[in-house]
PDB file as gemmi writes it, atoms N, CA and C in Angstrom:
CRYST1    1.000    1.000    1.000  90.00  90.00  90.00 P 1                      
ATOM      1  N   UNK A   1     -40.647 -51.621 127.434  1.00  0.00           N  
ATOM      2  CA  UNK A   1     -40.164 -50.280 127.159  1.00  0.00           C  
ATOM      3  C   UNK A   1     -41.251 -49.560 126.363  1.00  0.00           C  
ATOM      4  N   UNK A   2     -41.651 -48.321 126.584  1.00  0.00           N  
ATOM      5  CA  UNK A   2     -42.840 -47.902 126.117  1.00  0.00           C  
ATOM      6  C   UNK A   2     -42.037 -47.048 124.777  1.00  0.00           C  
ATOM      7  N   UNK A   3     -42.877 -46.790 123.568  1.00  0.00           N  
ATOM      8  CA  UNK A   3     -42.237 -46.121 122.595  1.00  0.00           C  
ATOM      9  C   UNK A   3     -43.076 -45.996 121.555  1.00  0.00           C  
ATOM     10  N   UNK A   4     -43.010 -44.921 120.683  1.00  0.00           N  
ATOM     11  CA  UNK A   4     -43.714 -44.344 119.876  1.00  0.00           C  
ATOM     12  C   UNK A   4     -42.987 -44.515 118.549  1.00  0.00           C  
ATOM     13  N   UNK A   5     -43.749 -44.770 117.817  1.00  0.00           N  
ATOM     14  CA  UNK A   5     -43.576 -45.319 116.486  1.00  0.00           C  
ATOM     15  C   UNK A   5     -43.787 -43.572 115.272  1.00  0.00           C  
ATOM     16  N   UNK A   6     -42.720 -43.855 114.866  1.00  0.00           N  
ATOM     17  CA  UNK A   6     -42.105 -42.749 113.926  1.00  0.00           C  
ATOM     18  C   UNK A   6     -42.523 -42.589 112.211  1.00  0.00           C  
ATOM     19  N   UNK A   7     -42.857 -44.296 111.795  1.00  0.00           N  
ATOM     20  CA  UNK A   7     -43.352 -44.949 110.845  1.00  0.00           C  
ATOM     21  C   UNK A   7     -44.464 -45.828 110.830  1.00  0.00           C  
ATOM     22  N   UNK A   8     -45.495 -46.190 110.012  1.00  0.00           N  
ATOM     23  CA  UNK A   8     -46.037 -47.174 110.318  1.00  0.00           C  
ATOM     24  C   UNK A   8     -45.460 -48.520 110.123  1.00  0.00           C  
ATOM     25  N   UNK A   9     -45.714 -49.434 110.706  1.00  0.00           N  
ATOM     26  CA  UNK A   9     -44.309 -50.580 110.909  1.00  0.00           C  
ATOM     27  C   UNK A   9     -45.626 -52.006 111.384  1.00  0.00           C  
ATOM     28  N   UNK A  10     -45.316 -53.134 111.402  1.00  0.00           N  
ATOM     29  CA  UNK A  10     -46.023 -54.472 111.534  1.00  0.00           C  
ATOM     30  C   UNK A  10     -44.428 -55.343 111.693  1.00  0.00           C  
ATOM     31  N   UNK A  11     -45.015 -56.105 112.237  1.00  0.00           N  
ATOM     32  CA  UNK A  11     -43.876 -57.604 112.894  1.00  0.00           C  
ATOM     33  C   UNK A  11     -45.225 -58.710 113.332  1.00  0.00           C  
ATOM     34  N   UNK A  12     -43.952 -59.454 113.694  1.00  0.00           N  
ATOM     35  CA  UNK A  12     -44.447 -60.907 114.563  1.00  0.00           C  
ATOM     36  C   UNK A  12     -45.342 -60.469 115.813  1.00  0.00           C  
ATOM     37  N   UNK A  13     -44.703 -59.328 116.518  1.00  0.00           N  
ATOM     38  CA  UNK A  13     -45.457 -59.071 117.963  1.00  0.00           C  
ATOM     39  C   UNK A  13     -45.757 -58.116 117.485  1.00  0.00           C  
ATOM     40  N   UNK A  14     -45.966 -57.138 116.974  1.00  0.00           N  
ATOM     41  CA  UNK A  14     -46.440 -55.565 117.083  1.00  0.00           C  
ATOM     42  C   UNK A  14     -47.141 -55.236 115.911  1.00  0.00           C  
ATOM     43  N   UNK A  15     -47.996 -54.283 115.605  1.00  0.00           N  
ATOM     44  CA  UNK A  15     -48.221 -53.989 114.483  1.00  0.00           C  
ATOM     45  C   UNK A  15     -48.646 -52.103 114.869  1.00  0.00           C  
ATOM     46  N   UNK A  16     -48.108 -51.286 114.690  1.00  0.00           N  
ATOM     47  CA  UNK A  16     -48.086 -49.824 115.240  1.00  0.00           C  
ATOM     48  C   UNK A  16     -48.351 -48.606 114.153  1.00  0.00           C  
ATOM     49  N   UNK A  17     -48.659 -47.953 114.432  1.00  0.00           N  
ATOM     50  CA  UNK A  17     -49.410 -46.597 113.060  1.00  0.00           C  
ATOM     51  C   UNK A  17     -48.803 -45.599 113.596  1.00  0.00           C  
ATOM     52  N   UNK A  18     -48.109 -44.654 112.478  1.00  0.00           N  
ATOM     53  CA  UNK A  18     -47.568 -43.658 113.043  1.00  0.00           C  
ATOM     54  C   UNK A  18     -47.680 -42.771 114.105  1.00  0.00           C  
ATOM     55  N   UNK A  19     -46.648 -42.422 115.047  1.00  0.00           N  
ATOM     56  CA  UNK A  19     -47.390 -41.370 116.247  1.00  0.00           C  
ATOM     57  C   UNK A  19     -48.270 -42.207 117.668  1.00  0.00           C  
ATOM     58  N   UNK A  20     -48.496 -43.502 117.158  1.00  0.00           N  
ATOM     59  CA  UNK A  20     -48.997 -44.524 118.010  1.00  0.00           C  
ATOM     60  C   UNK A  20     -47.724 -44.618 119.149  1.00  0.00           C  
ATOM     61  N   UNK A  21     -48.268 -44.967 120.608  1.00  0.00           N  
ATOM     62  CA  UNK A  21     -47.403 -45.624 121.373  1.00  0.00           C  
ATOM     63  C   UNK A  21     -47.965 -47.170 121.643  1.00  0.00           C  
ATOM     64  N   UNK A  22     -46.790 -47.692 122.590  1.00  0.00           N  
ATOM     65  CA  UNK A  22     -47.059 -48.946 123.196  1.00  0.00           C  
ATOM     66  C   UNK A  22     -45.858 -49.352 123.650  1.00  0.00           C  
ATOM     67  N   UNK A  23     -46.056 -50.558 124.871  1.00  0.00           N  
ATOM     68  CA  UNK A  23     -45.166 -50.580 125.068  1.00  0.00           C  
ATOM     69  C   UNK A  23     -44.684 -52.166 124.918  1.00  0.00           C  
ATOM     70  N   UNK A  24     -43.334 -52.272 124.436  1.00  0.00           N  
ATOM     71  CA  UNK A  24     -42.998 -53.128 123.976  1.00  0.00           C  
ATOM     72  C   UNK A  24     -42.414 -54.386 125.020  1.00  0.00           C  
ATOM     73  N   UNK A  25     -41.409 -55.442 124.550  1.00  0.00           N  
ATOM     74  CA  UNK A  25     -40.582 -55.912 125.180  1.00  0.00           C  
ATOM     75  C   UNK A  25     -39.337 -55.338 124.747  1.00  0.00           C  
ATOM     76  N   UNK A  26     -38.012 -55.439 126.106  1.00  0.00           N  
ATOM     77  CA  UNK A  26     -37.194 -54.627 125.574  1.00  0.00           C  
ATOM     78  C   UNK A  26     -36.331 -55.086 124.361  1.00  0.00           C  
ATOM     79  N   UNK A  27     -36.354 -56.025 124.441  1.00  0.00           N  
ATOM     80  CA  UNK A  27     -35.254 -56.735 123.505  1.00  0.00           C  
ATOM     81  C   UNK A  27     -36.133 -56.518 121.808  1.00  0.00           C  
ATOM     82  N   UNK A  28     -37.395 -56.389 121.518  1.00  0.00           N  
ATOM     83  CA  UNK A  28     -38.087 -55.795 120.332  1.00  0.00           C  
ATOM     84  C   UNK A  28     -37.615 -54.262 120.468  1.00  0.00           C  
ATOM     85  N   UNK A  29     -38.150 -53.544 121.233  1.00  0.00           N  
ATOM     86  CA  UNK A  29     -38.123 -51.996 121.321  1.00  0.00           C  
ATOM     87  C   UNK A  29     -36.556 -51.525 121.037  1.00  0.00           C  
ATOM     88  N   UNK A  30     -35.816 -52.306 121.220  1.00  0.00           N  
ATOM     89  CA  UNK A  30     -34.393 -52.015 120.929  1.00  0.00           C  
ATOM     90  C   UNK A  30     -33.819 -51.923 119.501  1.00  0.00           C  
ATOM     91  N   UNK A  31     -34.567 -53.339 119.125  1.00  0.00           N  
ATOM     92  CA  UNK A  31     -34.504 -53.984 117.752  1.00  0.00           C  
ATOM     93  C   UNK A  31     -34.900 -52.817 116.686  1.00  0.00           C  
ATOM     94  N   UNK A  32     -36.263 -52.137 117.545  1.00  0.00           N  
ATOM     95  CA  UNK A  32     -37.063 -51.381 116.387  1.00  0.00           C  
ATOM     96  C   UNK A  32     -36.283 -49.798 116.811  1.00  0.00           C  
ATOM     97  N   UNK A  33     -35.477 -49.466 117.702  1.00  0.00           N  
ATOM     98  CA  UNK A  33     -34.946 -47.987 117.938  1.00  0.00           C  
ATOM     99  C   UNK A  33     -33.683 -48.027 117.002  1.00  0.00           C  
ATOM    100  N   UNK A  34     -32.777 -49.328 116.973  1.00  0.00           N  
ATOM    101  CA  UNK A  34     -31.637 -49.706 115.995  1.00  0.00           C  
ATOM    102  C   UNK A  34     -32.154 -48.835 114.331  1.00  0.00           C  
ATOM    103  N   UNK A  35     -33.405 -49.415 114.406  1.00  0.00           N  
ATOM    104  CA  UNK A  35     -33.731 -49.480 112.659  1.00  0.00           C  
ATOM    105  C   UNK A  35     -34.941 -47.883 112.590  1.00  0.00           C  
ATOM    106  N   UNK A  36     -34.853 -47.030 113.355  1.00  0.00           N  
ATOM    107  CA  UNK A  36     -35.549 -45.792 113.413  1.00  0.00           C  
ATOM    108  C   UNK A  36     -36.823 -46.091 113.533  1.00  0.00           C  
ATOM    109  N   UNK A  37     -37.430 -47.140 113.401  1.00  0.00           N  
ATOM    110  CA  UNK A  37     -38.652 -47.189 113.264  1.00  0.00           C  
ATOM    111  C   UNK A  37     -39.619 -46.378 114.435  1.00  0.00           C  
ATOM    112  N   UNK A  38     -39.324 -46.434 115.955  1.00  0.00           N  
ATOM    113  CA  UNK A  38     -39.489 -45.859 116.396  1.00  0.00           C  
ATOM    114  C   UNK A  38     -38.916 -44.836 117.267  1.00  0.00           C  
ATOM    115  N   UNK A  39     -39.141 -44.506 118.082  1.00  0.00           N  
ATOM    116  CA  UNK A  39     -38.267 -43.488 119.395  1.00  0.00           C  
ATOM    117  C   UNK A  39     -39.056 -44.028 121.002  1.00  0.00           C  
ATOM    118  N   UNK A  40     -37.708 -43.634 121.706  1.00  0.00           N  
ATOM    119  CA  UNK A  40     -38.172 -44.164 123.039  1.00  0.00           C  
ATOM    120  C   UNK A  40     -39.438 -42.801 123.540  1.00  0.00           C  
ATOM    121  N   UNK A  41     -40.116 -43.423 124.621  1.00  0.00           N  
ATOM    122  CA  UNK A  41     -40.795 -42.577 125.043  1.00  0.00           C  
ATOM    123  C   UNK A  41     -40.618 -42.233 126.815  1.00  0.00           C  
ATOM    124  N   UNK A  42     -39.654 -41.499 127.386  1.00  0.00           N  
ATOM    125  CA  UNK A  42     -39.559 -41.105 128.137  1.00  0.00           C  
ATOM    126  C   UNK A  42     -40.211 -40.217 129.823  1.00  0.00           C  
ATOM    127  N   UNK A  43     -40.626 -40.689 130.367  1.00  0.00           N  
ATOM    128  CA  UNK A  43     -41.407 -39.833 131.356  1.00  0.00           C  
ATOM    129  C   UNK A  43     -40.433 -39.239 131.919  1.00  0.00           C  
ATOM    130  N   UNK A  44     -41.332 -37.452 131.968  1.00  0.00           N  
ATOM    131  CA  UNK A  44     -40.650 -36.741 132.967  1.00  0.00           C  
ATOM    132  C   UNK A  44     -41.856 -36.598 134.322  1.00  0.00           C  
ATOM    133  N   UNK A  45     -40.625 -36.642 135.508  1.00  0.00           N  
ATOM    134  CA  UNK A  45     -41.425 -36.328 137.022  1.00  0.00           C  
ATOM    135  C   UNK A  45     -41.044 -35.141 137.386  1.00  0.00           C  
ATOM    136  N   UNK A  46     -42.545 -34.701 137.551  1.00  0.00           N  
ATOM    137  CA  UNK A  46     -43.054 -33.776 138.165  1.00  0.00           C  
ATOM    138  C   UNK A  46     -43.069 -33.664 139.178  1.00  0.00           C  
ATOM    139  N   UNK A  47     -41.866 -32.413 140.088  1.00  0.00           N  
ATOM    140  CA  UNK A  47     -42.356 -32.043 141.169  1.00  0.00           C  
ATOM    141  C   UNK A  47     -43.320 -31.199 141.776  1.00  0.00           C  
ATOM    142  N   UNK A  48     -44.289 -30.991 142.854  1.00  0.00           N  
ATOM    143  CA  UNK A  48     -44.960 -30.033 143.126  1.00  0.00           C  
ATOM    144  C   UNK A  48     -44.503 -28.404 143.134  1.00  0.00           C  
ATOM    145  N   UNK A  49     -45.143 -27.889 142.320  1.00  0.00           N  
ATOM    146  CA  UNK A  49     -44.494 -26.387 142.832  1.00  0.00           C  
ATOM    147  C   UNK A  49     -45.095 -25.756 144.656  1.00  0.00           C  
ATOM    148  N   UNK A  50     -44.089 -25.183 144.716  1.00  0.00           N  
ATOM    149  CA  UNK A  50     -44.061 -24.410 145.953  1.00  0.00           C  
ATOM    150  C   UNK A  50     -45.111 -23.670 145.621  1.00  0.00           C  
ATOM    151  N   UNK A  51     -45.586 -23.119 147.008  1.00  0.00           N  
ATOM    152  CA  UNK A  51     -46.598 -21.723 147.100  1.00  0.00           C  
ATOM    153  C   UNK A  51     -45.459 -21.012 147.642  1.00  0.00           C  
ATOM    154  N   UNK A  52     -45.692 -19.635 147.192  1.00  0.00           N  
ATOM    155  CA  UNK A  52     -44.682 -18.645 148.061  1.00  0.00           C  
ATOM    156  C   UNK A  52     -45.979 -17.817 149.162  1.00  0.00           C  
ATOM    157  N   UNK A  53     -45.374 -17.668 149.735  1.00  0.00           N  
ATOM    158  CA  UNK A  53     -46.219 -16.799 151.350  1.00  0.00           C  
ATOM    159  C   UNK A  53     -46.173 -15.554 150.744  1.00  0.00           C  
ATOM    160  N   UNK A  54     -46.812 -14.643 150.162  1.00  0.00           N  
ATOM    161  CA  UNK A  54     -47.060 -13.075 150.569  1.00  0.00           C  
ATOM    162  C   UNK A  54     -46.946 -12.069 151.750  1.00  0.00           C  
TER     163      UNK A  54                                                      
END                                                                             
């Protein structure tokens, strides 16, 4: 699960600096969204815009 760290924060697997992403395992990334440490990081898809004909 990819996610951006809100705090600077260190563990067993991770060690992250504020504003940093990465992506985790989910069962950590969960652990660390429980305790604010970080926030998920979400992709949005992009569709192509249209051309309009003149």
């Amino acid at each position: 699960m990819k996610v951006k760290a809100l705090i600077d924060c260190v563990g067993v697997e991770y060690e992250l600096k504020k504003n940093e992403t990465a992506d985790l395992s989910k069962a950590l990334a969960e652990k660390l969204l429980k305790f604010q440490y970080v926030e998920e990081v979400k992709t949005v898809k992009k569709s192509p815009k249209k051309k309009v004909n003149e």
